[in-house]
N, C-alpha and C positions, 0 to 999 in steps of 0.2 A: 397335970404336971408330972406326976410321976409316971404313968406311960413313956410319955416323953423322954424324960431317964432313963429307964428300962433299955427303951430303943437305942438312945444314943451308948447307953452300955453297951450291948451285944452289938452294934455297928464296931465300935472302938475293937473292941474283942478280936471280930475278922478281922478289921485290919491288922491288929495285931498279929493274928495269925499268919494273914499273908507277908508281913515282915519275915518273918519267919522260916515260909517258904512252903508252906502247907494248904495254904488256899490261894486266893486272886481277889483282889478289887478294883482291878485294872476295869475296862468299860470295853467289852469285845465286842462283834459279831460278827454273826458266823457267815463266812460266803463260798462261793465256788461255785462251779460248773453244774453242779447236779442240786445244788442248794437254790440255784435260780431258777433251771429248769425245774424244777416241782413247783417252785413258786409261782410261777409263769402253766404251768398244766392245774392247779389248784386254782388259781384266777381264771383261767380259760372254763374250768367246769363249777363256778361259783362257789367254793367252799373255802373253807380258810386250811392253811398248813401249819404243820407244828414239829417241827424237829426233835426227835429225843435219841442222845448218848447213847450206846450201846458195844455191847463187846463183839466184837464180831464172831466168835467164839461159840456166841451163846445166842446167835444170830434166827435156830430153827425156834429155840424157848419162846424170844420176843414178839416173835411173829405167832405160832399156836395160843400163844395165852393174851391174845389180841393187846399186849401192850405197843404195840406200831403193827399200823396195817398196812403198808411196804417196808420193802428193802430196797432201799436206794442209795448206794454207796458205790459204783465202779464193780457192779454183782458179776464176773465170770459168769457167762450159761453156759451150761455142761448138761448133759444125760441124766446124771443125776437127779438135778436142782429141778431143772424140766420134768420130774417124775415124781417131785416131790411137793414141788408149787407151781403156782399160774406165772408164766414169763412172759415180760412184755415182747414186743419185737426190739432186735438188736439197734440201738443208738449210738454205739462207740465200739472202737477198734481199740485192742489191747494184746500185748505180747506180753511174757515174765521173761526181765531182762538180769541179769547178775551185775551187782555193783561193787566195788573194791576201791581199795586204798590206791589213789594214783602213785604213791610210794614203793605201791607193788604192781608196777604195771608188767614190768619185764618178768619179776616171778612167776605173774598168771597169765601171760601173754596164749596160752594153748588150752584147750577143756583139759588134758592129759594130770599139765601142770594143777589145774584149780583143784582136780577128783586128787589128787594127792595132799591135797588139806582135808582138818576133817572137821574144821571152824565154820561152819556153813551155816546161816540162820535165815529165818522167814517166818512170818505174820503164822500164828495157830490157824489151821482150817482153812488156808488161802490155796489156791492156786500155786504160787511159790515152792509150799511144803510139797506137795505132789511133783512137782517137777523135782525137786531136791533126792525124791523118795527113788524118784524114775533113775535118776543117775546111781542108785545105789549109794546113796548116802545120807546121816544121819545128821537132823535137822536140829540145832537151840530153837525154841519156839518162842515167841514175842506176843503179846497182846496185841500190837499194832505195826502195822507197816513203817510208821517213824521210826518205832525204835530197834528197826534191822538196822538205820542208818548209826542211832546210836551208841549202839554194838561195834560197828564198825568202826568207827571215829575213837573209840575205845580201846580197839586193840583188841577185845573178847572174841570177836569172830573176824574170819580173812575174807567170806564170800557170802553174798544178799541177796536173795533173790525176790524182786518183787514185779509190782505191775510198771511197765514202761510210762503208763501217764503219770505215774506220781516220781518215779526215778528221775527223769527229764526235769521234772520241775525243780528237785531241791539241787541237784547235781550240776544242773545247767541255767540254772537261772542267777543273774548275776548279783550278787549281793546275800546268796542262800549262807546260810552259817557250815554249811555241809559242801558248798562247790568248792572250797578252798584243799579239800582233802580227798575226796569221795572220786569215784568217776564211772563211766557206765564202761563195761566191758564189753571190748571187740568182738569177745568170745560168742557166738552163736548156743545157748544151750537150751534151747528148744525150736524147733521150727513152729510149734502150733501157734496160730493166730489167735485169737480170743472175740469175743463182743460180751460188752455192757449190755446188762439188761436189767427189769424192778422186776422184782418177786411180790405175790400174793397168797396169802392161804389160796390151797391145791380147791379148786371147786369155785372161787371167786371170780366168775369171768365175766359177768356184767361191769365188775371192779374194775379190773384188766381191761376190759371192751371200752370202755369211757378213759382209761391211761393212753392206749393206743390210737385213739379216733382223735384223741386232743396232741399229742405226741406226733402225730403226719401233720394235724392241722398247723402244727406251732414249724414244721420243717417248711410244708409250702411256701408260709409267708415269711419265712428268713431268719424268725427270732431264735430257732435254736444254733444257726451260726453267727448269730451276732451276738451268742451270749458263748458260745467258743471263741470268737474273736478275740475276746476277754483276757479269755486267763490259757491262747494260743495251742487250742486244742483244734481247729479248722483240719487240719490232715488227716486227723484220728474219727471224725465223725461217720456215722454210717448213714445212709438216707433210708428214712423211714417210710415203707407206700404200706399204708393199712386200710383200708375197706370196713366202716364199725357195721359190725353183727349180731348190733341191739334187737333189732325187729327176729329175730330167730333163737335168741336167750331167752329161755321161759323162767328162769331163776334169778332175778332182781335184787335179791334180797342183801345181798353183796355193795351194792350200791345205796338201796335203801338204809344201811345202817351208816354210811357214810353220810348222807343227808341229813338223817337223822340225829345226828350230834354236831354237824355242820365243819366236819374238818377231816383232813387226811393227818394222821401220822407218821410221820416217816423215820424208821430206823439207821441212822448212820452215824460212819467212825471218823476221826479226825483226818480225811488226806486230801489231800493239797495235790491237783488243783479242783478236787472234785468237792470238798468240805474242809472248811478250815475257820479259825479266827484270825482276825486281825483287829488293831486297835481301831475302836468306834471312831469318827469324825466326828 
């Protein structure tokens, strides 16, 4: 009996806390585009998945200190990132598009206009910031790509630069808390295109070889655009043709530890429509 108290104490406690505003006992999970497709490549290669929170920030940490054996979040591949980890091949098409207050459309109707603010924010370590940095200008930095929208909605910053799959979604989806105010800008301020890709520790390509060989297999038979279907990502996808290059990997050992604990981990940030929660059914 007294366990039992104990418990129902510390339950009480959280809720209380999330009265408050500091925690949650709401009942969520977590879904999206890149949350299914792992799940969907993790069931193709028998092992189970396990999602864990992370900063994106601290994205190269997570991964060397093998607390998540990808990254899979809406990852930019760049030279970099390619030189520094195993890359899958390109699954999704991405731009960094700038978003603003539709209050200020006429103010920022020009690039000339927007580079004359100097209220500009984007996600730490994103793609965004770089492009921000490219225009010669000096970025407020964010923990996450929600809360450039934040910022904005706020008043604290005039201009956002983020990734076009997740803009679209809260900006233009009908009923978003953010499409009443927000809007995506006419303004062109980058040409470069982007692709989505899952990172691995740099050496892990038996790892990668089993992502990509499941990853074509899942495009052939349709289920990666029926689970873009979803959440209206069908435009932005890229077709995956990969050839697995198991029989020619003499180092296994990548894959072996995955077995051997019986799951993938994967590293990811809250964005919509690629990860996100919603209330449980």
């Amino acid at each position: 009996m007294k366990k039992k108290i104990i418990i129902a104490l510390v339950l009480v406690a959280v809720c209380l806390t999330a009265v408050l505003g500091a925690a949650a006992c709401s009942n969520t999970e977590l879904v999206g585009f890149d949350i299914e497709l792992a799940t969907a490549v993790a069931q193709d290669l028998g092992v189970d998945v396990e999602f864990r929170l992370i900063t994106w920030d601290n994205k190269e940490t997570e991964l060397k200190s093998k607390n998540v054996d990808l990254l899979w979040n809406g990852m930019t591949i760049n030279a970099e990132r390619e030189a520094m980890w195993e890359i899958s091949e390109p699954y999704m098409e991405n731009q960094q598009v700038a978003i603003i207050r539709k209050a200020d459309a006429s103010k920022f109707d020009t690039l000339d206009k927007m580079l004359a603010s100097n209220k500009w924010t984007a996600e730490r370590g994103s793609e965004g910031e770089k492009v921000i940095t490219a225009l010669g200008k000096e970025a407020t930095l964010v923990d996450a790509q929600i809360n450039i929208l934040t910022e904005l909605n706020a008043g604290t910053s005039d201009i956002g630069v983020m990734d076009r799959v997740m803009a679209k979604y809260y900006v233009e989806t009908a009923g978003s808390s953010y499409a009443e105010n927000l809007m995506l800008s006419p303004v062109t301020i980058t040409d470069t295109i982007e692709y989505y890709g899952i990172a691995a520790r740099k050496g892990e390509t038996a790892l990668m070889d089993k992502i990509n060989t499941s990853l074509a297999k899942l495009w052939d038979d349709d289920t990666i655009n029926t689970i873009a279907e979803k959440y209206g990502l069908t435009d932005v996808l890229e077709p995956i043709d990969y050839t697995s290059q198991w029989d020619s990997i003499s180092d296994k050992s990548s894959w072996d530890y995955i077995t051997s604990k019986g799951k993938i981990v994967i590293g990811y940030t809250l964005f919509a429509p690629i990860a996100y929660e919603v209330e449980a059914a």
